[in-house]
VOGU-3710 file (C-alpha; in Angstrom, 3 decimals, decimal comma):
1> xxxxxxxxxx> 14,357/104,340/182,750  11,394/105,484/184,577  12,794/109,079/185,259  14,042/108,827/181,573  10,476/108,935/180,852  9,355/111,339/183,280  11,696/114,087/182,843  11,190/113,888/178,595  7,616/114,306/179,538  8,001/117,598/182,217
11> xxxxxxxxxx> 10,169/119,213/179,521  7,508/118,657/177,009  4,649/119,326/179,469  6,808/123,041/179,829  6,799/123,939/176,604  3,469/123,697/175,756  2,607/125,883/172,693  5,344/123,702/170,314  3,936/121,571/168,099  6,057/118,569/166,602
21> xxxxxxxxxx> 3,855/119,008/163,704  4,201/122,849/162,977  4,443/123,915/160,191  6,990/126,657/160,351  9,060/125,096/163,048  11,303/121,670/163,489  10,408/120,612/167,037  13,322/117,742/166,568  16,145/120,141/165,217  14,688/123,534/166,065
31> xxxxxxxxxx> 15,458/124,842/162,299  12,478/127,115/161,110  11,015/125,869/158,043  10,063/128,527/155,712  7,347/126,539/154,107  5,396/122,953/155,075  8,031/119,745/154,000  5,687/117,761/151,907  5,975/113,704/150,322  6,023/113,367/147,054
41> xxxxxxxxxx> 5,965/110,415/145,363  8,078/109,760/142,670  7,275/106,511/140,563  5,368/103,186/141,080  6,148/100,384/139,212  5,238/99,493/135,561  2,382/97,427/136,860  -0,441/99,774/136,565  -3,328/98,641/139,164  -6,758/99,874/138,628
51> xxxxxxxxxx> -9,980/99,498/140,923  -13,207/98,828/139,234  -15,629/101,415/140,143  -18,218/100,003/138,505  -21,985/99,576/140,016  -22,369/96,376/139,460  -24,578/93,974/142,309  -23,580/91,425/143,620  -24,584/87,938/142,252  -27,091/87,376/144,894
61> xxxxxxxxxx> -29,953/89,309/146,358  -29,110/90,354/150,031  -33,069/90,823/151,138  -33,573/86,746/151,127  -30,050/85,655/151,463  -29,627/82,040/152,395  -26,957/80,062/152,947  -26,941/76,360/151,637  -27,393/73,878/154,485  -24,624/71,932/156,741
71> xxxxxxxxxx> -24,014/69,447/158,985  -21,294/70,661/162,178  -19,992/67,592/161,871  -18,955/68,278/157,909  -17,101/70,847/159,538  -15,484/69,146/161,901  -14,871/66,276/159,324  -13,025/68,423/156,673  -11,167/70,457/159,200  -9,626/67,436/160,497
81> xxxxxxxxxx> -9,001/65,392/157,715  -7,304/67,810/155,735  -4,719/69,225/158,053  -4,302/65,655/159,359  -3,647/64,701/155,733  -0,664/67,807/155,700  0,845/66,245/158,870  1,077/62,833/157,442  2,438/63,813/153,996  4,839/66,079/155,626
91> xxxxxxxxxx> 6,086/63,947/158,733  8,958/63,614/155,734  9,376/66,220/153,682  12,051/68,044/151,739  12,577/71,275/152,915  10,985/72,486/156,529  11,637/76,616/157,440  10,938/77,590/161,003  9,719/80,771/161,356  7,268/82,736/158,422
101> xxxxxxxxxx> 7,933/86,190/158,874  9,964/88,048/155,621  13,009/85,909/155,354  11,410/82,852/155,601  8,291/83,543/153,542  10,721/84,678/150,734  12,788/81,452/150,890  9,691/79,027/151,108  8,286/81,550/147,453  11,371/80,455/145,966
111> xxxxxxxxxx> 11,186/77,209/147,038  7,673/77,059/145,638  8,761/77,706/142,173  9,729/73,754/141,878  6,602/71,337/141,961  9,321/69,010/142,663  9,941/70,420/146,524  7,876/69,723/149,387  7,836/72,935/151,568  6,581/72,571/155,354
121> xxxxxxxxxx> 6,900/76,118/157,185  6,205/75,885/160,936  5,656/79,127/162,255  4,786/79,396/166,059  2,167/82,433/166,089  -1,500/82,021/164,903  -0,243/85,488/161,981  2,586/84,511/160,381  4,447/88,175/158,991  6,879/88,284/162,003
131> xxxxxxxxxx> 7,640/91,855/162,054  6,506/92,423/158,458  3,331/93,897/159,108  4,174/97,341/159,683  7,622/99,561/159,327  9,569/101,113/162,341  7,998/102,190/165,304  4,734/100,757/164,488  4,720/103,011/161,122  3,373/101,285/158,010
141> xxxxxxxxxx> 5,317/101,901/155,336  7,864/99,411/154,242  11,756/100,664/152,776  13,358/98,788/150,360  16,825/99,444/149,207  17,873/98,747/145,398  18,451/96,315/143,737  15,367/94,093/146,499  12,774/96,333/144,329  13,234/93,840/141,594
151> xxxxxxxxxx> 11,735/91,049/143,799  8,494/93,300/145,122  8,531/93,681/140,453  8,064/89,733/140,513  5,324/89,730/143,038  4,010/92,675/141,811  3,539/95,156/144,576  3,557/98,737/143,775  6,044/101,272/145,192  6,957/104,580/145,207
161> xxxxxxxxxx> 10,180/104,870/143,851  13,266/106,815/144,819  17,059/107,329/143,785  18,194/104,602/145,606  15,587/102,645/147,497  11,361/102,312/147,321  8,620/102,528/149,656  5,930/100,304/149,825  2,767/102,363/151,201  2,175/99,797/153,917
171> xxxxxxxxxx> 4,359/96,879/154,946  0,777/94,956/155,000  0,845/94,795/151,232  3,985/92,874/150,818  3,317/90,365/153,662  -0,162/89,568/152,339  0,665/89,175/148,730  3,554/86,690/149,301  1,297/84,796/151,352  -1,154/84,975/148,839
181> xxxxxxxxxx> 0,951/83,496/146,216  2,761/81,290/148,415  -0,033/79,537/150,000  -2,007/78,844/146,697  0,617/76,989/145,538  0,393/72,604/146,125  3,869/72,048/146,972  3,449/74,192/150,792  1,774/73,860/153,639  1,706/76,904/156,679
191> xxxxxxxxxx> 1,639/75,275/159,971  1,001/77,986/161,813  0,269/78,134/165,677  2,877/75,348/165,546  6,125/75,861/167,672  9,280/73,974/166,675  10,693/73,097/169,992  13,679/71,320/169,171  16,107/69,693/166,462  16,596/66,202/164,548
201> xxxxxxxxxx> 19,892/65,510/164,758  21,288/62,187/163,741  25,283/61,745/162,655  26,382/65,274/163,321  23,513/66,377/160,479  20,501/68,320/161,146  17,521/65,987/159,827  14,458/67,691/160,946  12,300/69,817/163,883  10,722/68,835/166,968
211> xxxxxxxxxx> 7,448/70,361/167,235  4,314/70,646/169,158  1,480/73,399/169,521  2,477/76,863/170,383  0,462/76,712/173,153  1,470/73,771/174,522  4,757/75,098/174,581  4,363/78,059/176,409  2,489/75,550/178,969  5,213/73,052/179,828
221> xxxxxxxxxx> 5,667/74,717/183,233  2,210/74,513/184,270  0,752/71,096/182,946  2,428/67,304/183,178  5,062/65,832/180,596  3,167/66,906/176,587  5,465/65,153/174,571  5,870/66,721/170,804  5,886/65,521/167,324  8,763/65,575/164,657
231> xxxxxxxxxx> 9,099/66,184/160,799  11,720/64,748/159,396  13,442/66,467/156,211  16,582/67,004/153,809  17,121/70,614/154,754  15,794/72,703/157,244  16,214/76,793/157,049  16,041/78,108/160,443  14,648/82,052/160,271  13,684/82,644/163,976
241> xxxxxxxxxx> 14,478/86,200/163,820  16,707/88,215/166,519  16,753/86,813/170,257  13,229/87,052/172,077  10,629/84,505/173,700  10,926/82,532/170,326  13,720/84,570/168,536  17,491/82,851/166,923  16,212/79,442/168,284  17,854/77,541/165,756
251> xxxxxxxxxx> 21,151/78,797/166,795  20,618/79,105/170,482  19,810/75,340/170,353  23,279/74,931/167,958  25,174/76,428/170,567  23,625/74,427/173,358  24,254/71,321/171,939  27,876/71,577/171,277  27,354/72,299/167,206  28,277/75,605/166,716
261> xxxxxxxxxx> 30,563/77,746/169,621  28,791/81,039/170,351  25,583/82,816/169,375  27,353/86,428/170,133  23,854/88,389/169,130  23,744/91,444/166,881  25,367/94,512/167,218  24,184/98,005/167,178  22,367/99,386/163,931  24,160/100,519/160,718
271> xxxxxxxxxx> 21,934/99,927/157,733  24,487/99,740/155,022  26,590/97,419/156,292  24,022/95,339/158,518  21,933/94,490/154,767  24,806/93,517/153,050  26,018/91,314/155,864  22,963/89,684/156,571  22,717/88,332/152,426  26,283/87,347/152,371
281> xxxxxxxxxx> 26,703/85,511/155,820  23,300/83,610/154,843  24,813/79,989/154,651  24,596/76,275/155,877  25,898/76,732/159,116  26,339/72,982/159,707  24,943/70,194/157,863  21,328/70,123/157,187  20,949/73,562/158,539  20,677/76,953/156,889
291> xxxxxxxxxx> 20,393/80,268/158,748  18,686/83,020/157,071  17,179/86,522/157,987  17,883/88,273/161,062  19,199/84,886/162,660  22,192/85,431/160,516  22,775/88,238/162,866  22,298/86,815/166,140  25,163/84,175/165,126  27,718/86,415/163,626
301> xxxxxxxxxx> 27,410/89,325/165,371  26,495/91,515/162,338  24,854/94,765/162,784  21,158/95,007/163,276  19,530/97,196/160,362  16,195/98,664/161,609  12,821/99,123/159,648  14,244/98,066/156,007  13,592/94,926/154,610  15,311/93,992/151,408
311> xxxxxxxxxx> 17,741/92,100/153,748  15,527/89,963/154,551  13,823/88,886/150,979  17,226/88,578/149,501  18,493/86,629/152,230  15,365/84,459/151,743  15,966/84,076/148,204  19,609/82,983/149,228  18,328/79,980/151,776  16,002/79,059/149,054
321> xxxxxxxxxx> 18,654/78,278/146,422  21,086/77,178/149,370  18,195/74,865/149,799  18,003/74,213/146,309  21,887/72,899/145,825  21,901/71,030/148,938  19,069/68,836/147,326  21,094/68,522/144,181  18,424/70,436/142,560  18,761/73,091/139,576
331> xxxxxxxxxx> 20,170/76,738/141,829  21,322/80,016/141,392  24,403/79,467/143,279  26,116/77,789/141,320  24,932/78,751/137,611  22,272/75,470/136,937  19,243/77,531/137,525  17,306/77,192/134,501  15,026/80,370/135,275  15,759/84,096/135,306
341> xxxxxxxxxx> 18,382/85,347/137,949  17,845/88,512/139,136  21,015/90,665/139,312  20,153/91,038/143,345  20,610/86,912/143,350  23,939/87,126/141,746  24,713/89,406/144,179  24,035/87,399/146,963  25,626/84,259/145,854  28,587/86,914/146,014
351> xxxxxxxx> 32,141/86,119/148,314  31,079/85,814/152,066  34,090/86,897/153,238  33,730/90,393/152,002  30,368/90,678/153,309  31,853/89,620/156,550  35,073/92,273/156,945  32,215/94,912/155,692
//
């Protein structure tokens, strides 16, 4: 790999006066360009968002600003109680999702939307996002194929629009308004920094997560026995993501406990089929467990799809209503869902076995 590297930087180094950036010449394709390519965009949403440019102060007066006193112990105190107040009310919960980055922040939104359901995401890094901060290659825009654009509508991000996807202006804006929303709402509680380490399983039936602090868990080797914790609930929706240091956990752990036969891992990329795949093949993959997002493709050996992400809110949406039915709640799945469907839900509730010949 290293002389990869080396001899893509000596031809580069060789041909010094080309630009990847001129104007008049394609350094990728070598085509001349008779004039500069430039972006246009063509539509944002309805939604028209306008900053106040207004002069207005602030309501205070920053010469002799003062804050109002404290005790550290307050601090301490409400810190403390409050987040060990979430771990008792959710040692038994409904619903628990491991892992917050697209997928799973899109099923616990549409989770949210019943007060009746008890949401608990544990999501091992301090940021939850996953890989929702930022397009490919460390880029920041975020592409969304049709008809997902109808779900960045309901949240109300803005987009440029195009024939047959949009583009977000920087994947930050989606990740931080779900979470916005999301997190404002009674029903869920992030537990982030918070690594599920194993599964509940009783009866053949997936009844909950292991867990302990992330960095305890990336400790084990170095410090004596730190036992975990557990939450117990009805459903858990596992959205590790691909295979990595905490990647398609849920299934590798399937697999090594005899539930499931093989965790194949994805295949190479193809967008158009890998999307489609991943929405369709989002299921229960055994009792008490559903598999969304990019762990879909880890256990079916779908295509891997790259820097879009409608995939992955769909598929979210999917696990959410999958969710949904296996409480015997009100879901899109199988017509009881009192609210408005969006044609990209009916879509998904679609035949998995097309998806899967795709």
């Amino acid at each position: 790999m290293a002389s990869v590297a080396t001899a893509f930087t000596s031809s580069l180094s060789s041909n010094p006066k080309t630009s990847l950036f001129d104007a008049h010449q394609s350094s990728f394709h070598g085509i001349p360009l008779s004039h500069p390519v430039r972006l246009q965009p063509v539509k944002s949403t309805s939604q028209n968002f306008s900053v106040s440019m207004s002069a207005s102060s602030p309501p205070y007066d920053f010469r002799s600003f003062k804050f109002e006193p404290i005790k550290e112990s307050i601090v301490a105190r409400e810190m403390t109680r409050r987040y060990m107040t979430d771990m008792i009310s959710h040692a038994d919960t409904d619903v628990v999702i491991i892992g917050a980055g697209s997928a799973g922040l899109s099923c616990a939104y549409e989770l949210s939307k019943n007060p009746s359901v008890q949401v608990a995401i544990v999501e091992q890094s301090v940021s939850p996002g996953g890989g929702a901060w930022l397009g490919g290659q460390l880029f920041s825009a975020m592409v969304v194929r049709k008809p997902a654009h109808l779900f960045l509508d309901e949240l109300g991000i803005e987009y440029d629009e195009q024939d047959s996807y949009v583009v977000i202006k920087h994947a930050a804006l989606f990740t931080s308004t779900i979470m916005s929303k999301l997190l404002a709402r009674p029903n869920v509680k992030l537990f982030n920094a918070v690594a599920a380490e194993d599964l509940i399983v009783k009866g053949g039936r997936v009844g909950g997560v292991v867990t302990n602090w992330a960095l305890v868990s990336m400790n084990h080797n170095t410090q004596s026995c730190m036992d975990p914790n557990v939450m117990e609930a009805k459903v858990v929706v596992s959205s590790c993501g691909h295979d990595g240091p905490f990647g398609a956990t849920g299934v590798k752990r399937l697999k090594s406990i005899g539930m499931i036969d093989s965790v194949p891992g994805m295949k190479a990329l193809d967008m158009t089929t890998a999307e489609d795949a991943i929405v369709g093949l989002t299921r229960e993959i055994v009792p008490g467990m559903i598999v969304t997002g990019m762990e879909v493709a880890e256990i079916d050996g779908a295509p891997r799809m790259g820097p879009t992400f409608g995939a992955m809110m769909i598929s979210g949406q999917k696990a959410a209503h999958l969710a949904l039915k296996s409480l015997g709640l009100p879901n899109a799945l199988d017509g009881t869902f009192a609210g408005s469907v969006h044609p990209e839900m009916i879509l998904a509730a679609g035949g998995e076995a097309e998806t899967a010949d795709a």
